[in-house]
Biotite code that builds the C-alpha atoms (Angstrom):
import biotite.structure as struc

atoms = struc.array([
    struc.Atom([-50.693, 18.949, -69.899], chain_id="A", res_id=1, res_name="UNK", atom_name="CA", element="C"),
    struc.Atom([-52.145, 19.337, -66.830], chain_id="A", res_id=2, res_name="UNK", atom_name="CA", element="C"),
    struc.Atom([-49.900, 21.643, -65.003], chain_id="A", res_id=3, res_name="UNK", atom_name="CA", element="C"),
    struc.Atom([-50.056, 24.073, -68.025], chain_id="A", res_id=4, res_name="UNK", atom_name="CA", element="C"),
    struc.Atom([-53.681, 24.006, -67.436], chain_id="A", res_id=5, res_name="UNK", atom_name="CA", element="C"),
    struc.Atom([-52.815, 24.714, -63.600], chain_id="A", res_id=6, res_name="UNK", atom_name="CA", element="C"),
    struc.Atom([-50.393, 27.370, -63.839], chain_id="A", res_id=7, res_name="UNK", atom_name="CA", element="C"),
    struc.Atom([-52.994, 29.107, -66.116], chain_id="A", res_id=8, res_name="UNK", atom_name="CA", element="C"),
    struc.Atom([-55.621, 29.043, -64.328], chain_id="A", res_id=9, res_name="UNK", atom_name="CA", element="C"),
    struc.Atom([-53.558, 30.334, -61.185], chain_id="A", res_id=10, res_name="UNK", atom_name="CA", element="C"),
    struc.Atom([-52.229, 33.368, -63.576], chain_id="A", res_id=11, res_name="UNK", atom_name="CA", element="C"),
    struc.Atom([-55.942, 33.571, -64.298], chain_id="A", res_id=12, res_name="UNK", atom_name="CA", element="C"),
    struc.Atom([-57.343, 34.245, -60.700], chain_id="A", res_id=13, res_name="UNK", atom_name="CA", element="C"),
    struc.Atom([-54.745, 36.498, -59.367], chain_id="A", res_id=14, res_name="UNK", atom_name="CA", element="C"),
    struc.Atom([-56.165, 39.463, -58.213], chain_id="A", res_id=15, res_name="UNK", atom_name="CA", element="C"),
    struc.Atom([-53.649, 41.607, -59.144], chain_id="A", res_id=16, res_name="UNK", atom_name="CA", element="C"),
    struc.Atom([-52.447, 40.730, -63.027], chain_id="A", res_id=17, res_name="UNK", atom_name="CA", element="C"),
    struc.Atom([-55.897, 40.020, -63.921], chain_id="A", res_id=18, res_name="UNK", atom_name="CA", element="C"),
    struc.Atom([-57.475, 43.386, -62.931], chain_id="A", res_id=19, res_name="UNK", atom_name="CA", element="C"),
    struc.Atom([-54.770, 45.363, -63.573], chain_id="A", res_id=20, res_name="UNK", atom_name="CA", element="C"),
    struc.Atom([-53.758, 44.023, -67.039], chain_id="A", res_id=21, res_name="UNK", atom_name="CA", element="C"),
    struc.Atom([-57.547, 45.301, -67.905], chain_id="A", res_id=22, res_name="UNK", atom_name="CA", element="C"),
    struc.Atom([-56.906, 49.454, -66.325], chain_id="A", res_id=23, res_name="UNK", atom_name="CA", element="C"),
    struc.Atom([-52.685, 49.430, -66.531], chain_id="A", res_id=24, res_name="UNK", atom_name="CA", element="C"),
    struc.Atom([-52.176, 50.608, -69.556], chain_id="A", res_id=25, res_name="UNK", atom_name="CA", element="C"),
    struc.Atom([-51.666, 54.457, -69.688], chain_id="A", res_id=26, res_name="UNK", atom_name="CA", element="C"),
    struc.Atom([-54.860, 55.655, -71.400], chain_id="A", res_id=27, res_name="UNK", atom_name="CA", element="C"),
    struc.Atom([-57.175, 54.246, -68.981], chain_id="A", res_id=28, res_name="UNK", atom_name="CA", element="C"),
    struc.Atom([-55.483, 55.464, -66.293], chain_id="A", res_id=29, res_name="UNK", atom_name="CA", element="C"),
    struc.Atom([-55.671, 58.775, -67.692], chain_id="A", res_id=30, res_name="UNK", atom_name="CA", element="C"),
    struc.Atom([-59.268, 58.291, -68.721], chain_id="A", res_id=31, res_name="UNK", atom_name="CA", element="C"),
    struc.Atom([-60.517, 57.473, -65.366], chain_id="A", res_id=32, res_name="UNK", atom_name="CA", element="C"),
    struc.Atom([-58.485, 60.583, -64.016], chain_id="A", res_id=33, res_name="UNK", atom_name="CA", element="C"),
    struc.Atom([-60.325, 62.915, -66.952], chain_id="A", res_id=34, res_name="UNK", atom_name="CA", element="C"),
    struc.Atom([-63.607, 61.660, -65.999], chain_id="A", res_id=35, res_name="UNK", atom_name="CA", element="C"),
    struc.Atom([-62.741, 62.112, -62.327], chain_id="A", res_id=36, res_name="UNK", atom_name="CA", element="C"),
    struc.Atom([-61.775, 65.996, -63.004], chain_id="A", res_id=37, res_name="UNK", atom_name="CA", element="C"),
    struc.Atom([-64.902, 66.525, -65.374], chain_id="A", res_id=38, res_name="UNK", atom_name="CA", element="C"),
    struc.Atom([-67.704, 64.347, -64.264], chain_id="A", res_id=39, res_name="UNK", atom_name="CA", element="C"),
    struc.Atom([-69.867, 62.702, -67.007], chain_id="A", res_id=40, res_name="UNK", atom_name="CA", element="C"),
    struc.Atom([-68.531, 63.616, -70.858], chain_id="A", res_id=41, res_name="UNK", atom_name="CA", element="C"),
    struc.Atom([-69.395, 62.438, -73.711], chain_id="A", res_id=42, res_name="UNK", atom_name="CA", element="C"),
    struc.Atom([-66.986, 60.496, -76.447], chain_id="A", res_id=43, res_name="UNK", atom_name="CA", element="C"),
    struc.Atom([-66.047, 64.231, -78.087], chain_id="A", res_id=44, res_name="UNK", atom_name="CA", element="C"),
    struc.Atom([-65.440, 65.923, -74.995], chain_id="A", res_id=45, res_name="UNK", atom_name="CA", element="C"),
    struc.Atom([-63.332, 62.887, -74.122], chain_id="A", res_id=46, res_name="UNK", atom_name="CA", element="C"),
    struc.Atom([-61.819, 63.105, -77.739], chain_id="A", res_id=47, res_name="UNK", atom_name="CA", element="C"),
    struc.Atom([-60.865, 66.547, -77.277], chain_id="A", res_id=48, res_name="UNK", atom_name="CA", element="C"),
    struc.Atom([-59.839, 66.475, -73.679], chain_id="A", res_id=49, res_name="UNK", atom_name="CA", element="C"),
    struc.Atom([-57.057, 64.165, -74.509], chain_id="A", res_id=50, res_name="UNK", atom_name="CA", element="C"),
    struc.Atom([-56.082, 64.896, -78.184], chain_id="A", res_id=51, res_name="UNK", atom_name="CA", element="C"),
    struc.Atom([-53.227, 61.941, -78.819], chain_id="A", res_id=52, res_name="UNK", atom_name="CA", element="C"),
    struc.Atom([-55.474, 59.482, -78.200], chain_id="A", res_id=53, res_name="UNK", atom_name="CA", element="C"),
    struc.Atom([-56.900, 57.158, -81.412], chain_id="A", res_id=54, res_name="UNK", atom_name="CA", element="C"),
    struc.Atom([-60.762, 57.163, -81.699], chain_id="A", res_id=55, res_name="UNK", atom_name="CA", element="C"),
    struc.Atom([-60.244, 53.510, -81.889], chain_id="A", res_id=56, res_name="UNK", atom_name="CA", element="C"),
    struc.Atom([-58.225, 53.187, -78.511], chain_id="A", res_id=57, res_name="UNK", atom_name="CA", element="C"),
    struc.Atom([-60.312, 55.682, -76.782], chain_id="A", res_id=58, res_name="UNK", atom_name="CA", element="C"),
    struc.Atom([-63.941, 53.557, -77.885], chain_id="A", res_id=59, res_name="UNK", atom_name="CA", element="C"),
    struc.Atom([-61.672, 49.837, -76.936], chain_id="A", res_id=60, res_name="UNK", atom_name="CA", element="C"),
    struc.Atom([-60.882, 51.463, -73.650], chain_id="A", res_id=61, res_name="UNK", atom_name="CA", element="C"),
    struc.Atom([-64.044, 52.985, -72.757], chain_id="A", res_id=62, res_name="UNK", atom_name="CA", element="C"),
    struc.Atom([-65.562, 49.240, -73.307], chain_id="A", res_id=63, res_name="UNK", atom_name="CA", element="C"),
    struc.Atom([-63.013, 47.417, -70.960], chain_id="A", res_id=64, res_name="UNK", atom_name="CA", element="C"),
    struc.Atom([-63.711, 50.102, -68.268], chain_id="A", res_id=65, res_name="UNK", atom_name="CA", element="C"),
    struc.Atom([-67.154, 49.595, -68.584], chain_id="A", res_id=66, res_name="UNK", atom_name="CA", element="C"),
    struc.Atom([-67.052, 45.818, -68.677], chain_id="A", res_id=67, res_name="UNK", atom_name="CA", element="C"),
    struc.Atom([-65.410, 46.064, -65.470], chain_id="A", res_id=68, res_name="UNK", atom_name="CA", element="C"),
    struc.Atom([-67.503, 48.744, -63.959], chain_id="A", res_id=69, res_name="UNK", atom_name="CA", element="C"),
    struc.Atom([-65.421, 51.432, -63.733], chain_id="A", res_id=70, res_name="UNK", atom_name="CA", element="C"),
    struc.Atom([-66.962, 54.037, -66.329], chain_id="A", res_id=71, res_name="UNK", atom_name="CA", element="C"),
    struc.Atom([-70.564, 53.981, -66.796], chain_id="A", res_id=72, res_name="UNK", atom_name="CA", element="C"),
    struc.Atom([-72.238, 54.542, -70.066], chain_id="A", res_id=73, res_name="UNK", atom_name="CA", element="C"),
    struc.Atom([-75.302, 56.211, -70.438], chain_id="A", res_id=74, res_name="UNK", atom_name="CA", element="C"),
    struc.Atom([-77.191, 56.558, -73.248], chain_id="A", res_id=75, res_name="UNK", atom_name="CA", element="C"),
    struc.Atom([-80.118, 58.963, -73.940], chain_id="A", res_id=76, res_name="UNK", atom_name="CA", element="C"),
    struc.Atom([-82.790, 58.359, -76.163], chain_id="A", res_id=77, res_name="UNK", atom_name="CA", element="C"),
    struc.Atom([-82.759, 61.465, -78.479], chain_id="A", res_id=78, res_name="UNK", atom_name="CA", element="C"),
    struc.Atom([-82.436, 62.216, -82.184], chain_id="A", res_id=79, res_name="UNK", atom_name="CA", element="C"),
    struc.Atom([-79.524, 62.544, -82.321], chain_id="A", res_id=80, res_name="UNK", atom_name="CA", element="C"),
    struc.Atom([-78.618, 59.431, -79.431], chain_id="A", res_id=81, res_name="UNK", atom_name="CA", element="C"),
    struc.Atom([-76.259, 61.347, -76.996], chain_id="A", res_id=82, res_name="UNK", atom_name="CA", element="C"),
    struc.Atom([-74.163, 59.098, -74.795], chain_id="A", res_id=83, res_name="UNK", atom_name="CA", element="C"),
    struc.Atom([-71.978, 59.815, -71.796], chain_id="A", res_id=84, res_name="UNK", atom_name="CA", element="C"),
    struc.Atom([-69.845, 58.488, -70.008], chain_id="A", res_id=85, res_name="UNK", atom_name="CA", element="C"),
    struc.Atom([-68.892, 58.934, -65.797], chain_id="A", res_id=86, res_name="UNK", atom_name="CA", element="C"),
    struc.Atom([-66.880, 57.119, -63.231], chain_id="A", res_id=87, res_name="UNK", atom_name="CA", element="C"),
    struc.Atom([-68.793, 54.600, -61.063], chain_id="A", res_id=88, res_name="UNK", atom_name="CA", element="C"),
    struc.Atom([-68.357, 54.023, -57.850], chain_id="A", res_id=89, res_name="UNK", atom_name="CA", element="C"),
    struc.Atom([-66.030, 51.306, -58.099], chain_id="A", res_id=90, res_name="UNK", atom_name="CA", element="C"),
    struc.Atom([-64.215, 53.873, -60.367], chain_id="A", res_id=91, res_name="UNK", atom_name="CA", element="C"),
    struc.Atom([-64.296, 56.414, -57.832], chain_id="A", res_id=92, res_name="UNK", atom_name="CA", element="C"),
    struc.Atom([-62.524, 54.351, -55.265], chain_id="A", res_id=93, res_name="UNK", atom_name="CA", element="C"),
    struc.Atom([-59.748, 53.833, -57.862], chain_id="A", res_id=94, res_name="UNK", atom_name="CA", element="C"),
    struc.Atom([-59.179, 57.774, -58.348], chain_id="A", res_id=95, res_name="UNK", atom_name="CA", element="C"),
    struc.Atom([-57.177, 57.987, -54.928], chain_id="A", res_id=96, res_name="UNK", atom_name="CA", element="C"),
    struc.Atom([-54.571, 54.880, -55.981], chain_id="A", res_id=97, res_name="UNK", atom_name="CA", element="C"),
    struc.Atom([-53.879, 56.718, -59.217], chain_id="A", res_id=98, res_name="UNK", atom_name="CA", element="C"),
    struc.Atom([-53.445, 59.753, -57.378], chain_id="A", res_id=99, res_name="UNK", atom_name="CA", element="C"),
    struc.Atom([-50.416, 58.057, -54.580], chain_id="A", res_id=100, res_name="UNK", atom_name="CA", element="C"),
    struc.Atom([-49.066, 55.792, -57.810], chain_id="A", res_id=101, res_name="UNK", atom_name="CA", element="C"),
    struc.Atom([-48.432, 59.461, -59.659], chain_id="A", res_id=102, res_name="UNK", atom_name="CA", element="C"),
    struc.Atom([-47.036, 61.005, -56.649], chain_id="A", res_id=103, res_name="UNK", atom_name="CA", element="C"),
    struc.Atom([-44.867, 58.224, -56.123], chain_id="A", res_id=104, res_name="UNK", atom_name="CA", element="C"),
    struc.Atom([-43.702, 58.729, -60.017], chain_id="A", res_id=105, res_name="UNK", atom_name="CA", element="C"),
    struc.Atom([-43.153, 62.493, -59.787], chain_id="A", res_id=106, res_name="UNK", atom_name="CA", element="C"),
    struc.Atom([-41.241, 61.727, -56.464], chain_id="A", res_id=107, res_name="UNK", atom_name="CA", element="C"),
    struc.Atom([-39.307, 58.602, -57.811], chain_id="A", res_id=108, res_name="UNK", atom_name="CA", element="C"),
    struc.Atom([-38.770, 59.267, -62.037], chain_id="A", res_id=109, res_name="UNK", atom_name="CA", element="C"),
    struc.Atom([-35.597, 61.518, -61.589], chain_id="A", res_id=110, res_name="UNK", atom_name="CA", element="C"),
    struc.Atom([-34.142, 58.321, -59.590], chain_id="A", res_id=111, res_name="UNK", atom_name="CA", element="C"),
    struc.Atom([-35.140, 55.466, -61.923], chain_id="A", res_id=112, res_name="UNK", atom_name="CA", element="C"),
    struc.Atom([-34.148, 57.706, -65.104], chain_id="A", res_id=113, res_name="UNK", atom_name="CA", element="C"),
    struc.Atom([-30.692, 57.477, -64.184], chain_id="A", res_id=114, res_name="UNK", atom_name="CA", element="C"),
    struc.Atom([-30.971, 54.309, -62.878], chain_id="A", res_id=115, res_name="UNK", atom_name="CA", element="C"),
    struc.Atom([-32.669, 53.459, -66.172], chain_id="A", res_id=116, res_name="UNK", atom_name="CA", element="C"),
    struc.Atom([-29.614, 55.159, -68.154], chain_id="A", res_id=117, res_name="UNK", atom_name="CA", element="C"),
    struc.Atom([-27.345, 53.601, -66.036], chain_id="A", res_id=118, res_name="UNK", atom_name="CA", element="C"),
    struc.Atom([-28.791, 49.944, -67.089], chain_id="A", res_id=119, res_name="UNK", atom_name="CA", element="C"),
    struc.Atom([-29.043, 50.761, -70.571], chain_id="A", res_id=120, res_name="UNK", atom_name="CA", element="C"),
    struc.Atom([-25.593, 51.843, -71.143], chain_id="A", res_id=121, res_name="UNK", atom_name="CA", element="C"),
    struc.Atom([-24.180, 48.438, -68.881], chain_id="A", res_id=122, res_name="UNK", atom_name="CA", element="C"),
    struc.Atom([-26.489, 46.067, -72.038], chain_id="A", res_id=123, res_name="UNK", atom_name="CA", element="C"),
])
């Protein structure tokens, strides 16, 4: 029992699966880089800015950024309550990794398609 409880914990603390399990998954990703383009917007404007995206997903997503202080939400006490949301700084400083990883993509997708193809025909 104990080295269960070990390897977890490692698994736990690395740096790299346990912040990016919480931004890696494609809509937050492309929420951070909406927010980037259009500054503070509220859940609507974030609705209609990326259409294929579930209310549901969008308001889960929203919350995990936030938890981890990479969107700030701000709400304003008027009838009705208007909220908005914006990239912290910490968010910010993300922006310019998402920017190389997607330029890496464009540069690389042609080559791991076929690759991909190649792989799934050999199974």
């Amino acid at each position: 029992m104990r080295k269960k409880d070990e390897k977890n914990s490692i698994i736990e603390i690395c740096p790299i699966r346990n912040v990016v399990a919480r931004f890696g998954n494609k809509w937050a990703l492309l929420l951070i880089l909406v927010l980037h383009e259009n500054g503070a917007v509220r859940f609507n404007g974030l609705k209609a800015l990326i259409p294929d995206i579930s209310t549901k997903v969008l308001s889960d997503t929203l919350r995990v950024l936030a938890a981890d202080d990479l969107v700030k939400r701000t709400v304003f006490p008027e009838v009705p309550i208007r909220v908005e949301y914006e990239l912290t700084d910490t968010g910010k400083s993300l922006v310019p990794i998402i920017i190389s990883l997607t330029e890496w993509a464009q540069k690389n997708m042609k080559s791991i398609m076929k690759h991909r193809e190649t792989a799934e025909g050999n199974a």
